[in-house]
C-alpha positions in Angstrom: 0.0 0.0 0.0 1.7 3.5 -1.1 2.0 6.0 1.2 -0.6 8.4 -1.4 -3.4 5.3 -1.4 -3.1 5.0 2.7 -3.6 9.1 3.2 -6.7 8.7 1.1 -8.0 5.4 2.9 -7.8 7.4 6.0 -9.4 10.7 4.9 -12.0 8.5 4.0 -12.1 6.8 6.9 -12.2 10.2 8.9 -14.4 12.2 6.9 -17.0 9.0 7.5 -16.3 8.3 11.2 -14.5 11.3 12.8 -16.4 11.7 16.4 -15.9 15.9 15.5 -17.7 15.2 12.1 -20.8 13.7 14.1 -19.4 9.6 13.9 -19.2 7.0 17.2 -15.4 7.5 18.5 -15.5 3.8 18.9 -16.2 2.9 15.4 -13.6 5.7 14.5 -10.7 3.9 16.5 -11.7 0.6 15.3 -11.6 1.2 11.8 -8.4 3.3 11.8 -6.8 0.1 13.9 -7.8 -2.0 11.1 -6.7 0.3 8.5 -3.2 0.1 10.5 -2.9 -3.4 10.3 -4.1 -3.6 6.6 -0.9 -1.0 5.5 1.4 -2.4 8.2 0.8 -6.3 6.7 0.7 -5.1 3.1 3.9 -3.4 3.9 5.5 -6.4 5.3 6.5 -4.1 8.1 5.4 -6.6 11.6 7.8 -8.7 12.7 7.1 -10.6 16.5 8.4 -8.4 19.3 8.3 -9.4 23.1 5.4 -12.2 24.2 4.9 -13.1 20.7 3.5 -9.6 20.9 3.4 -8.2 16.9 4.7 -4.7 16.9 5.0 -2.2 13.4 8.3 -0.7 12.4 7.5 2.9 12.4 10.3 4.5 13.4 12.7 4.2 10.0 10.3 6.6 7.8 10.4 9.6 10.9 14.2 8.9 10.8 14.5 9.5 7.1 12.6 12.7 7.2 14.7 13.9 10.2 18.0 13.0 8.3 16.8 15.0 5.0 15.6 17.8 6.6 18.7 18.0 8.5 20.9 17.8 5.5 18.6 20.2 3.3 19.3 22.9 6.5 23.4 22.5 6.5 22.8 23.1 2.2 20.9 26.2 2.6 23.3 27.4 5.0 26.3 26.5 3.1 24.2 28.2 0.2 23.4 31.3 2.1 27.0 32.1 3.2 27.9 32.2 -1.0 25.9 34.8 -1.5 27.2 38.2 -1.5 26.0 40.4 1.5 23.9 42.5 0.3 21.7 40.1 -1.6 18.0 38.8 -1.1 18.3 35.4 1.1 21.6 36.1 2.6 21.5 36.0 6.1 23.1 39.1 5.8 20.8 40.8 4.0 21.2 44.8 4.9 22.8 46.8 7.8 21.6 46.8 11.4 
C-alpha cells in the first residue's frame, strides 16, 4: 500500500467516522486500527516483538525525514554564506 493510497484510505475513513464530524469515537478507532494493520501487513512491516507480541516498524520513515531535513538545512546554510551580503536570502541581508 503507497504511502498516497493509505492518506486517502484514512481521509475516507475520517471524513466517514470522525467523532468531530458527528461519527461514534469507537467505530472511528476501530476502523483506523484496522486500517493500520491492513498497510502495516501489506507493507511487510510486523515482525514478532516481546510475548509473541506483533509490533509495526515505524520509526525508519520519521528517521529518514529527520535526516533529509537536516541535510537540506546544513545546504541552505552552506548556500546562504555564498551569497554576497547584500543580496536577497543572505542571512546578511542589509545593515543593522
Amino acid at each position: 500500500m503507497t504511502e498516497d493510497v493509505w492518506s486517502a484510505e484514512r481521509r475516507r475513513v475520517a471524513r466517514r467516522l470522525h467523532p468531530d464530524l458527528g461519527g461514534d469515537p469507537d467505530d472511528y478507532i476501530a476502523a483506523m486500527q484496522a486500517l493500520e494493520q491492513r498497510r502495516a501487513a501489506a507493507m511487510g512491516a510486523l515482525h514478532h516483538g516481546a510475548a509473541g507480541m506483533t509490533v509495526a516498524h515505524t520509526t525508519t520513515g520519521a528517521r529518514a525525514v529527520r535526516l533529509v531535513a537536516g541535510r537540506a538545512r546544513s545546504v541552505t546554510t552552506a548556500v546562504r554564506r555564498r551569497i554576497p551580503r547584500g543580496w536577497p536570502g543572505a542571512r546578511r541581508y542589509g545593515q543593522l
